[in-house]
N, C-alpha and C positions, 0 to 999 in steps of 0.2 A: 383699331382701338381695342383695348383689353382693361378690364376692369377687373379688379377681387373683393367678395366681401366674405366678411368672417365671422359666422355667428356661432358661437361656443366652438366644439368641436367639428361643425362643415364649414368647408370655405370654397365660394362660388365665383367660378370666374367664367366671365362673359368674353366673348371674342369675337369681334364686327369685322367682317373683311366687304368692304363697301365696294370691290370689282365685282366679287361672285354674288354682291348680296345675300350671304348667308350671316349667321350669327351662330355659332358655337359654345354652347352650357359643359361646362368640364366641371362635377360637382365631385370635391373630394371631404371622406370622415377620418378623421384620426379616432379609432375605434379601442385605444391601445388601454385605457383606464374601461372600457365597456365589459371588457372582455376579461380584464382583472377582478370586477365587480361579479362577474358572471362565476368567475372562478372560485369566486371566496362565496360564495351562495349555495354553487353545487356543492364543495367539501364543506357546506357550513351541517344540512342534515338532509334527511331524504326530502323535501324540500312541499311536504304536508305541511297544514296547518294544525293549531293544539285540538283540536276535532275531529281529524280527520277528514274533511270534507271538501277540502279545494285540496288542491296540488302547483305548484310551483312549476312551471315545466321549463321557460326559455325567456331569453330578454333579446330582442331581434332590432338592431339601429333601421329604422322608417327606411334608407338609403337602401340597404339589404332586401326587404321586402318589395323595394321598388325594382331592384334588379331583378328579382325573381317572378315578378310580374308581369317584366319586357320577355324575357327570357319564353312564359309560356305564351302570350297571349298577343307581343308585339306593342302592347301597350303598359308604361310604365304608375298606371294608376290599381295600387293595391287594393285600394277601399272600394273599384269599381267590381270586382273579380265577386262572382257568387260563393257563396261561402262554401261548399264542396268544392270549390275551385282550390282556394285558399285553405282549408284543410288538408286537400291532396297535397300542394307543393308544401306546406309545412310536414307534414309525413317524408313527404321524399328525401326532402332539403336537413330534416334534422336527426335522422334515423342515417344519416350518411356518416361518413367519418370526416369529412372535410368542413362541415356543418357544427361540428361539435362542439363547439364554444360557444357556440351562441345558447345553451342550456344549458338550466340553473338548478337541474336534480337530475339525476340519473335514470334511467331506465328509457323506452320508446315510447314512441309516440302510437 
């Protein structure tokens, strides 16, 4: 049995294989408008407020932080990761060059 469903830009699809009794999540994002958004943010200004007092730094799809969650810890729950946890991998993650897009003004982290 395979099912899909499609909320905005993720679309989840389940897959029941009823011999192995397993169930299989294959979750995909069309990130393609995120990342244009991202793009027209960073070249918009250094990405300060008229105060100077916040800074703008990245806009990261929920899906991404989930990957990078599994990635350190094995478990794909972002919100559970102590917050130095989640600081380091955003450091790593966006101070990279492959990472770049996902930031909405220039400079590191």
């Amino acid at each position: 049995m395979k099912e899909t469903f499609k909320e905005g830009l993720q679309e989840t699809t389940f897959i029941a294989d009823d011999l192995q009794k397993e169930i299989t999540v294959k979750e995909t994002l069309n990130i393609n408008s995120h990342l244009k958004a991202n793009k027209e943010h960073y070249n918009f200004n250094d990405g300060y407020s008229p105060d100077r007092t916040l800074k703008r730094v990245a806009s990261i799809p929920l899906l991404a932080l989930e990957m990078w969650a599994k990635e350190r810890t094995g478990q794909n729950n972002w919100f559970a990761l102590p917050k130095d946890t989640q600081n380091q991998i955003l450091k790593e993650k966006l101070n990279s060059n492959e990472f770049q897009y996902f930031k909405t003004a220039k400079g590191n982290l």
